[in-house]
N, CA and C of each residue as an Amber inpcrd file, in Angstrom:
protein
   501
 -46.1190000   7.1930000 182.1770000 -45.1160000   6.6530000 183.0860000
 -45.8230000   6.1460000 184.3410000 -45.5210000   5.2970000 185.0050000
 -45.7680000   4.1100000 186.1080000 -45.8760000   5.1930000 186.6730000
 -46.4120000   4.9870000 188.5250000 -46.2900000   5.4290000 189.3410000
 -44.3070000   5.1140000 190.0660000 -44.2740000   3.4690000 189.9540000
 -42.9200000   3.2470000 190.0970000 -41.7460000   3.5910000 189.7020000
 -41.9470000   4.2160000 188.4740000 -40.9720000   4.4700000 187.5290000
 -40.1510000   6.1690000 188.4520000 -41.0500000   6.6990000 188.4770000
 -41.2730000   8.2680000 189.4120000 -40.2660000   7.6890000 190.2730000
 -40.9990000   6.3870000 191.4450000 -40.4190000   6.8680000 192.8040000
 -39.0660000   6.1650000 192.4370000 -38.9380000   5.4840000 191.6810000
 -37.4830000   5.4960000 191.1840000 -36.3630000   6.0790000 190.8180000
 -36.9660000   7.3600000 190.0580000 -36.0710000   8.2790000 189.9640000
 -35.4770000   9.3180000 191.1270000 -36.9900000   9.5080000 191.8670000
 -36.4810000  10.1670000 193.1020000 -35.5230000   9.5030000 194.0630000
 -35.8240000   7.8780000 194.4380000 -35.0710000   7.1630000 194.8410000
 -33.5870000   7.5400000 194.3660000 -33.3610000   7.4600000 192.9480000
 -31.6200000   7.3420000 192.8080000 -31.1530000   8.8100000 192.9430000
 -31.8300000   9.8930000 192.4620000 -31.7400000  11.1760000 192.8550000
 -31.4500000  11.6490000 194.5130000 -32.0830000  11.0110000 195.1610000
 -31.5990000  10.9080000 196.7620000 -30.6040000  10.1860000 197.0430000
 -30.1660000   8.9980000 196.4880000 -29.1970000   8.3110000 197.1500000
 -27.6550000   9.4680000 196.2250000 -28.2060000   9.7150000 195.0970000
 -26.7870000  10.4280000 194.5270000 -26.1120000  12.0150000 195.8390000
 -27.4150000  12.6590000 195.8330000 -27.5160000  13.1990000 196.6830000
 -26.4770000  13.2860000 197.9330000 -27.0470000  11.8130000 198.7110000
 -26.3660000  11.5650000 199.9720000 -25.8400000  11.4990000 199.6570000
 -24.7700000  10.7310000 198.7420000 -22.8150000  10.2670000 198.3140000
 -22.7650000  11.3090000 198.1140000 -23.0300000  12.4110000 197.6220000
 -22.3400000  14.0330000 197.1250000 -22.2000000  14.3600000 198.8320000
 -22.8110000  14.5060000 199.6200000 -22.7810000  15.4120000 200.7420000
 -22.3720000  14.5260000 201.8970000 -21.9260000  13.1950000 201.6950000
 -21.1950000  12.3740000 202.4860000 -19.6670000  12.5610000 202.0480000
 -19.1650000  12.4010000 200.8340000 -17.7800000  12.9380000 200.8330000
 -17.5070000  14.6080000 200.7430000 -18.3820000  15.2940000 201.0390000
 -17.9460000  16.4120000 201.0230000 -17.9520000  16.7620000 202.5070000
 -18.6420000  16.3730000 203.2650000 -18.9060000  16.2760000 204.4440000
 -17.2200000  15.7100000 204.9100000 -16.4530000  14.1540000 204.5890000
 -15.1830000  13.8770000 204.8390000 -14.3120000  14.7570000 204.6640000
 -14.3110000  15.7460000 203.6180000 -13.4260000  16.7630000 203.0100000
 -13.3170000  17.9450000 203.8090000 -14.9680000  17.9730000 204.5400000
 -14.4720000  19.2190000 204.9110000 -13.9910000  18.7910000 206.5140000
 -14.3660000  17.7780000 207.2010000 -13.3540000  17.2680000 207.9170000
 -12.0970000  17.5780000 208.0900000 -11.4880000  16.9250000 207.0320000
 -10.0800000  16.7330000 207.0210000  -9.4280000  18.2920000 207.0090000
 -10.3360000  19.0360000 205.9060000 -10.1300000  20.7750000 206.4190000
 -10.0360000  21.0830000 207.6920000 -11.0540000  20.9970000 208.5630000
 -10.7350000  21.6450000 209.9540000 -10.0750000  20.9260000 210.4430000
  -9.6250000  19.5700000 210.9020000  -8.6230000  18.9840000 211.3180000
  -7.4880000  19.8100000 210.8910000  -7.1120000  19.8880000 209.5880000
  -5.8290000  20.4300000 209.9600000  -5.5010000  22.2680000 209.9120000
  -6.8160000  22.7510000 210.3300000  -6.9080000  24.2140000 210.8430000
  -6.7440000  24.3250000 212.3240000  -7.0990000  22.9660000 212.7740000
  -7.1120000  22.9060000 214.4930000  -5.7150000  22.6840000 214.2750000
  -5.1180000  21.9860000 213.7270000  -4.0130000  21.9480000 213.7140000
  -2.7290000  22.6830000 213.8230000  -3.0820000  23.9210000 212.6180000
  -2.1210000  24.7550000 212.5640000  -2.5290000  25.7200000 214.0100000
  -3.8810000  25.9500000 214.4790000  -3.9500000  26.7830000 215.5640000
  -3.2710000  26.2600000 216.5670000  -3.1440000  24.9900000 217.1510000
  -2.6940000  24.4300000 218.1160000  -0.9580000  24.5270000 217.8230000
  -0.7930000  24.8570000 216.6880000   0.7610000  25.1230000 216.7730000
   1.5590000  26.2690000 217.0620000  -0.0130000  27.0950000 216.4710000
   0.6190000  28.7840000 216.7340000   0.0680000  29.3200000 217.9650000
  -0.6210000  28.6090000 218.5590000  -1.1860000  29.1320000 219.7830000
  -0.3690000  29.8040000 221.2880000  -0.3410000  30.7800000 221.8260000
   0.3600000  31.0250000 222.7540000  -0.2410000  31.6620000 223.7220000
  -0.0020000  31.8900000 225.0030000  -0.4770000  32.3890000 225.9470000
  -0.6330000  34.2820000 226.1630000  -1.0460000  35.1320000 226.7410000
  -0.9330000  36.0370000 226.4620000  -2.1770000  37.1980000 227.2160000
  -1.3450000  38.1830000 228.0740000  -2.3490000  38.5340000 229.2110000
  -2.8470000  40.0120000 228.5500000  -4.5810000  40.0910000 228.5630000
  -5.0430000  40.7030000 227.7200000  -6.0490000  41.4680000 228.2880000
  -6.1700000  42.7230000 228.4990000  -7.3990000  43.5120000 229.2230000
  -8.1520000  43.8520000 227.9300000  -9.5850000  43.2120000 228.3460000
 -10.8310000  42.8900000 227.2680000 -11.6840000  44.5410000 227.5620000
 -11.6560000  45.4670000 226.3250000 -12.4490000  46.3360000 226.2850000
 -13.6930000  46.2810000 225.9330000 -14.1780000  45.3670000 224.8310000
 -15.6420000  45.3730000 224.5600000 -15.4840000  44.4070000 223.8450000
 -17.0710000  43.5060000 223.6560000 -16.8320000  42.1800000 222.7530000
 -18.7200000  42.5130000 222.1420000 -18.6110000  41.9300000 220.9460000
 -19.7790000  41.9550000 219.9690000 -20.0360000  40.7670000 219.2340000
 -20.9860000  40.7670000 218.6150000 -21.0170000  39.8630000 217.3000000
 -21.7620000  41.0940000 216.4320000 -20.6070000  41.2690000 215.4320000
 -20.6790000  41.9710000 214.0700000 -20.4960000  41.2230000 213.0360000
 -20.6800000  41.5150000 211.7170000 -20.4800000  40.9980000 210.6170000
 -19.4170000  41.7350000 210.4020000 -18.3790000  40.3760000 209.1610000
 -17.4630000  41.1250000 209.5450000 -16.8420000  42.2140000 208.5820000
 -17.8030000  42.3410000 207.3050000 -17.1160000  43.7000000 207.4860000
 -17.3510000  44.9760000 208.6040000 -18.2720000  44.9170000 209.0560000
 -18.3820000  45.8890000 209.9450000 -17.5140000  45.8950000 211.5700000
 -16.6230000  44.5070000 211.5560000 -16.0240000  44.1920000 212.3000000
 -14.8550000  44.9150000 212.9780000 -14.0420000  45.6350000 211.9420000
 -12.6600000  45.8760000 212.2860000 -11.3710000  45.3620000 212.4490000
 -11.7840000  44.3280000 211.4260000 -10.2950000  43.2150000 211.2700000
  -9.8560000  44.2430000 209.7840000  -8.7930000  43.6190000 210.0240000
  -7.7830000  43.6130000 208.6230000  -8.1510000  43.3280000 207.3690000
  -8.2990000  44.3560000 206.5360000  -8.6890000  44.0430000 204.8630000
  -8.2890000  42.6170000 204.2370000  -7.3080000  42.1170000 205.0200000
  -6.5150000  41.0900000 204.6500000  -7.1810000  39.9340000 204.9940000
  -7.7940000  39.5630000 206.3990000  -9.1120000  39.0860000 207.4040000
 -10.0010000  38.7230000 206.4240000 -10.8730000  40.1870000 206.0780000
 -11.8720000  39.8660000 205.6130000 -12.0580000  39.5660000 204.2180000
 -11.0000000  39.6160000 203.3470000 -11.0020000  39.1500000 201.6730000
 -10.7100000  37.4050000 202.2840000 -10.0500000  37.2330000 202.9250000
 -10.2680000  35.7160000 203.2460000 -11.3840000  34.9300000 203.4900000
 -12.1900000  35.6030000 204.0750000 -13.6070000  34.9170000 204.7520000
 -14.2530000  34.4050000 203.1930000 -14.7640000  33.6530000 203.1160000
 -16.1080000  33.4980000 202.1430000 -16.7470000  34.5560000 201.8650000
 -17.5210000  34.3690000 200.5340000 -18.3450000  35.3970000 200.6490000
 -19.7990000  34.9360000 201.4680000 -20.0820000  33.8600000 200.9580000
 -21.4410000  33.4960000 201.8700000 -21.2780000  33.9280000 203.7550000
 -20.1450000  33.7640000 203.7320000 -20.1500000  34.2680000 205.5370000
 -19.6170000  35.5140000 205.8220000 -19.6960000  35.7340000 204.6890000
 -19.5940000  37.8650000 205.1540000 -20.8040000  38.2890000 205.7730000
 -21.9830000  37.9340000 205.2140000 -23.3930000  38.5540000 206.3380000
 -23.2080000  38.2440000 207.4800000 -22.7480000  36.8160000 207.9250000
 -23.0350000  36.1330000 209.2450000 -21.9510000  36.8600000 210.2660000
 -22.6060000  37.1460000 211.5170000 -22.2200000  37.7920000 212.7760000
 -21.0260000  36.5820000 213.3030000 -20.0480000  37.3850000 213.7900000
 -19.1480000  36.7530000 214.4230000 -18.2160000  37.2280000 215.5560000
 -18.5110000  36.6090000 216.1910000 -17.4320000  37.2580000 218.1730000
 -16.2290000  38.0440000 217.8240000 -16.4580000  39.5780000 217.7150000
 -15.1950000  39.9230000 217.9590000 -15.3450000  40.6360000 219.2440000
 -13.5090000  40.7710000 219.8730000 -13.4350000  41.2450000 221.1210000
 -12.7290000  42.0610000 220.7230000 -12.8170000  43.1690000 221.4820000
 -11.7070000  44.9970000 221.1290000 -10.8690000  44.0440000 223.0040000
  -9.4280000  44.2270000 222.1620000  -8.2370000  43.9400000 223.8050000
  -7.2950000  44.7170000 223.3530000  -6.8410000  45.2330000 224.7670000
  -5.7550000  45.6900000 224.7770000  -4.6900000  44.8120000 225.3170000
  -3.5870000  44.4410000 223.8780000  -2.5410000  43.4290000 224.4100000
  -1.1030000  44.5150000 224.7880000  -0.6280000  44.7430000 225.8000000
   0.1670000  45.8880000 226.0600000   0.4060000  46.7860000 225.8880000
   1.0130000  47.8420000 224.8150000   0.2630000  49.0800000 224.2860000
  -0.5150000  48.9790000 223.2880000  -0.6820000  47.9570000 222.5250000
  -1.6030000  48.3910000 221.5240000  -2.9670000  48.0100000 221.8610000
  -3.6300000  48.2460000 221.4360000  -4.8540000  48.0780000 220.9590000
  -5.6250000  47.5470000 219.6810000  -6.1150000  46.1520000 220.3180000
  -6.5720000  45.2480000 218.9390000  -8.2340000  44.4030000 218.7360000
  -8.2720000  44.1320000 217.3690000  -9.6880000  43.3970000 216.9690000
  -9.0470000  41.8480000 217.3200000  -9.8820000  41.4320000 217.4260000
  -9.5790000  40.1980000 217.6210000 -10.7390000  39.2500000 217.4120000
 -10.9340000  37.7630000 217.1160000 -11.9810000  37.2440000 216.8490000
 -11.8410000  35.8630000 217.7720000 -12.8610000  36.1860000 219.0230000
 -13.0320000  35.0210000 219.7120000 -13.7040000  33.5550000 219.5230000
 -13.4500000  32.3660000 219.7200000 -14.0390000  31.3310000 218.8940000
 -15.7140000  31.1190000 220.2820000 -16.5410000  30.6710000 219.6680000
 -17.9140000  30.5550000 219.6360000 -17.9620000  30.0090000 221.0590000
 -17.5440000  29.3290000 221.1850000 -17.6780000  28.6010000 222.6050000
 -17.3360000  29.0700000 223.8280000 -16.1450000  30.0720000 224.2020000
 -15.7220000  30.7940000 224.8540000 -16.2130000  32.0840000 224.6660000
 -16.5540000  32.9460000 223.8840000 -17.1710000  34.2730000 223.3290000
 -18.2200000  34.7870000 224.8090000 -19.5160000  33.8900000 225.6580000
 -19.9630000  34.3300000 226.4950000 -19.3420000  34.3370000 227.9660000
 -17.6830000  33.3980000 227.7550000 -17.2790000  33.3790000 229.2950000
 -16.3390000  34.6980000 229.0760000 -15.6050000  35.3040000 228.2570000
 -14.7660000  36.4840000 228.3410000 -15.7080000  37.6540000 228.8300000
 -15.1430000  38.1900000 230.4470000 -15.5910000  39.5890000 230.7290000
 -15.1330000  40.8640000 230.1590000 -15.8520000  41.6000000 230.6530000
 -15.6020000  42.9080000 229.6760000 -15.2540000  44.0360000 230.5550000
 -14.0420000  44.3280000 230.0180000 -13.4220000  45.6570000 231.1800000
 -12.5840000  44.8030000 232.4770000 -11.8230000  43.2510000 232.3090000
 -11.2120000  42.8250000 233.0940000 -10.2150000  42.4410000 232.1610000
  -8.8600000  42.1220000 232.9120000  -7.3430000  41.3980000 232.9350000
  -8.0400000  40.1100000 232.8030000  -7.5920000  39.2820000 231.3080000
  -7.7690000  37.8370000 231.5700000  -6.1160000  37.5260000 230.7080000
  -5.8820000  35.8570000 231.4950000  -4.9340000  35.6000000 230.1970000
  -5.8150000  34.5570000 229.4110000  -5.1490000  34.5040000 228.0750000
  -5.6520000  34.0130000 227.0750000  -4.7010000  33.2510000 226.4330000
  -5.2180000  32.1800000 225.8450000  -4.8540000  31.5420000 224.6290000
  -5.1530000  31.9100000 223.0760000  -4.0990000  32.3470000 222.6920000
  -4.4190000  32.9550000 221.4050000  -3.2500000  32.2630000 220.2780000
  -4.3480000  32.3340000 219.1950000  -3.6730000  31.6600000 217.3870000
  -3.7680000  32.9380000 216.4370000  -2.7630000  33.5640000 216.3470000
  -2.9410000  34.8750000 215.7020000  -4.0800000  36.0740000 216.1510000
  -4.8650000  36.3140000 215.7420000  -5.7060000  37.1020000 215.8580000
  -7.0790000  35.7970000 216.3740000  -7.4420000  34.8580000 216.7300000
  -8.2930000  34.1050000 217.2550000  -7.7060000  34.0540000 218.9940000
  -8.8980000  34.0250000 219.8890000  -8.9030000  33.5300000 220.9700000
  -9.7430000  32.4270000 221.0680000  -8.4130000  31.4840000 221.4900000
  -8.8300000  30.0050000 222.0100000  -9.1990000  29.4690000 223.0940000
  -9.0000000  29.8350000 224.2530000  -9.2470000  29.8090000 225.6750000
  -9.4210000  31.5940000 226.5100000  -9.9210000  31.2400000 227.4820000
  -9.6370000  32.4300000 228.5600000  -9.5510000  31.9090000 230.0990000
  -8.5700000  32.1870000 230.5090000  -9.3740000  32.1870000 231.8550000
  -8.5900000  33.4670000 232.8260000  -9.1610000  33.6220000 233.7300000
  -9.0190000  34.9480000 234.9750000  -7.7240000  35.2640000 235.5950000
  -6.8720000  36.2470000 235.3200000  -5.6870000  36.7420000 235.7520000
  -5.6330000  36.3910000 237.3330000  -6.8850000  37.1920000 238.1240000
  -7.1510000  37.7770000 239.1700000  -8.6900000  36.8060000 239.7090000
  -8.7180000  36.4110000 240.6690000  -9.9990000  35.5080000 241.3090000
 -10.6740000  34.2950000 240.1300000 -11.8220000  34.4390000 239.7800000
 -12.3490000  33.3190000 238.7450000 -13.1720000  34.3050000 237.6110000
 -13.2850000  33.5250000 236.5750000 -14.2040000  34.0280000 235.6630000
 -15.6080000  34.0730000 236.3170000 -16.1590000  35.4370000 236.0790000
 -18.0270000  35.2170000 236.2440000 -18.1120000  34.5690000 235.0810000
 -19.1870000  33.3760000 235.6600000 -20.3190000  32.6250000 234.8340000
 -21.2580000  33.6250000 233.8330000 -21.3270000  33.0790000 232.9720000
 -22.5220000  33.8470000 232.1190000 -23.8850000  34.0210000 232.2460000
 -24.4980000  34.2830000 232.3320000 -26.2820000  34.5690000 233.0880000
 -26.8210000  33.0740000 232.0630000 -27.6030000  32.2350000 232.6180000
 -28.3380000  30.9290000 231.7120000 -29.2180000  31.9020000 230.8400000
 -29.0090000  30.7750000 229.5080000 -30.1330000  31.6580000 228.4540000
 -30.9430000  30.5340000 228.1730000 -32.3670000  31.7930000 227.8960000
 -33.2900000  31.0610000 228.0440000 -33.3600000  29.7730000 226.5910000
 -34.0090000  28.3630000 226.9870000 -33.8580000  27.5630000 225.6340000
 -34.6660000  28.1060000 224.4550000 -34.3070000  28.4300000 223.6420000
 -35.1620000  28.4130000 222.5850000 -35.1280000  27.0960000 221.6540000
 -35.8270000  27.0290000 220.4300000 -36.2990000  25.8000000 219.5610000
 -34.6690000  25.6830000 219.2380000 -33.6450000  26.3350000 218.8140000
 -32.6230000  25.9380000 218.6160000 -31.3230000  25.5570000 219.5010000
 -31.3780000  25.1420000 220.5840000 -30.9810000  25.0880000 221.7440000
 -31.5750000  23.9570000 221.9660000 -33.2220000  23.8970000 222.1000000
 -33.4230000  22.4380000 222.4080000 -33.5950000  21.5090000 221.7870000
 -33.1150000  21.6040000 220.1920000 -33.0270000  20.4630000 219.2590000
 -31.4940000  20.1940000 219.3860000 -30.2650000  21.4330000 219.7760000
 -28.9830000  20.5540000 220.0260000 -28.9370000  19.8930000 221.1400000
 -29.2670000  20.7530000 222.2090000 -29.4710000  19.7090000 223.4550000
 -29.7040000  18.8820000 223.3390000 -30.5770000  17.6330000 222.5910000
 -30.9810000  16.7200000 222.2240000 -30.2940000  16.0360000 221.2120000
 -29.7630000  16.5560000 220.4610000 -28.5160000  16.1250000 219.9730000
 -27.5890000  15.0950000 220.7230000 -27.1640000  16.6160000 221.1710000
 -25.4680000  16.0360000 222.0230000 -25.6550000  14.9180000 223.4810000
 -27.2290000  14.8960000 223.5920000 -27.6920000  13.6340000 224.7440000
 -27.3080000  12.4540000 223.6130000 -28.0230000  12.4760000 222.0800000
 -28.2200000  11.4980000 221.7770000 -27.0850000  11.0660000 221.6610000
 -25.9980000  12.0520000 220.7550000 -24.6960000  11.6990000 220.7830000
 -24.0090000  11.0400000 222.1630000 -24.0840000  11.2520000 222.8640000
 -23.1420000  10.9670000 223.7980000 -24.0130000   9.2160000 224.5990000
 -25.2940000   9.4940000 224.3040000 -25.8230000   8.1180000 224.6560000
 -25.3540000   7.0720000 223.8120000 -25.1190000   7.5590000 222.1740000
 -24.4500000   6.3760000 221.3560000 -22.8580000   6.1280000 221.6900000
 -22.3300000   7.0350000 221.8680000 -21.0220000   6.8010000 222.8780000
 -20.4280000   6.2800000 223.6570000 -21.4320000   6.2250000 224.3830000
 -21.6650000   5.5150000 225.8080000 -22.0250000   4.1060000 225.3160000
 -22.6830000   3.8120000 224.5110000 -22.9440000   2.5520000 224.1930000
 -22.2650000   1.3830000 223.3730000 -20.9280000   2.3540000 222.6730000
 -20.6770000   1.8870000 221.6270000 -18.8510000   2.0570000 222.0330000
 -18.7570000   2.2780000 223.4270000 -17.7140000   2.1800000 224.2800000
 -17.2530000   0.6490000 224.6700000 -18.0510000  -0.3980000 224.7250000
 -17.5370000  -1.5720000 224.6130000 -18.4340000  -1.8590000 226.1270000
 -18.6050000  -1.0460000 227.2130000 -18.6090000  -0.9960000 228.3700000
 -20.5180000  -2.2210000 228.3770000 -20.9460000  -2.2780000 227.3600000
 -21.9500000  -2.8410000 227.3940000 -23.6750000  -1.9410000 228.1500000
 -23.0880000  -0.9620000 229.1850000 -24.2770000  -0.5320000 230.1700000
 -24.1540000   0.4870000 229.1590000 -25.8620000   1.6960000 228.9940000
 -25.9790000   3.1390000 228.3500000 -26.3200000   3.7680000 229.5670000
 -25.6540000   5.0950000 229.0190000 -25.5590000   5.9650000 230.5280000
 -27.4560000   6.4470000 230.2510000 -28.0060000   6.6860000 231.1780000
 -29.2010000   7.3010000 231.1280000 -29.2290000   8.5320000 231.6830000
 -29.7560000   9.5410000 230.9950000 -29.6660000  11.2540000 231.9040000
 -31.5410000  11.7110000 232.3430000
């Protein structure tokens, strides 16, 4: 067999590739779209004194048997934000979303935005939220950082506005 013949096959083997993980990639889109969805419908406000917050896996978490037969199995190992709150008398697990997880304090009154057992927002009953201490960059931090510049430089460019923002 050719040398050409080879990079041919690898050739169509890669392009099949990409079309597999380009519409699955749309699919799973359209999934979280309409998970943001249903959260944004069930979402409600709700004033919550935060006892302790972690990232556990979740069986070791303390959600609901019900919770965790839902999850995947591939993301049963993986660690995920839960917060222990007390929502009026009871006392509950709760699973904070990723982005907010380092601004919730611990051992304060915050109100919250919450979608069932997820917290969607927080902010401070009483004065302001403390800031979170800066963490230091590591290699994965500074390849998104670099990311979300690039992203937002194609944004910027592709806004009609003609000028690219430079940072």
């Amino acid at each position: 067999m050719q040398l050409w013949h080879v990079l041919l096959i690898i050739l169509i083997a890669l392009i099949a590739v990409a079309v597999v993980l380009y519409f699955m990639g749309k699919r799973l889109q359209k999934k979280q779209a309409a998970q943001q969805e249903q959260i944004e419908a069930a979402k409600q406000q709700m004033t919550l004194l935060i006892i302790d917050k972690k990232r556990l896996p979740v069986k070791d978490s303390g959600l609901p048997q019900a919770v965790i037969d839902q999850v995947p199995r591939l993301m049963r190992r993986n660690k995920m934000p839960v917060v222990k709150v007390k929502a009026g008398p009871r006392i509950m697990t709760m699973v904070a979303d990723d982005k907010i997880f380092d601004q919730i304090p611990v051992k304060k009154e915050v109100k919250a935005t919450v979608s069932g057992i997820y917290i969607v927002d927080v902010r401070a009953v009483h004065g302001k939220l403390d800031a979170p201490p800066p963490k230091k960059k590591g290699l994965k931090r500074l390849v998104s950082s670099i990311k979300d510049r690039a992203g937002s430089a194609a944004n910027a460019s592709s806004s009609g506005s003609g000028k690219s923002k430079k940072k």
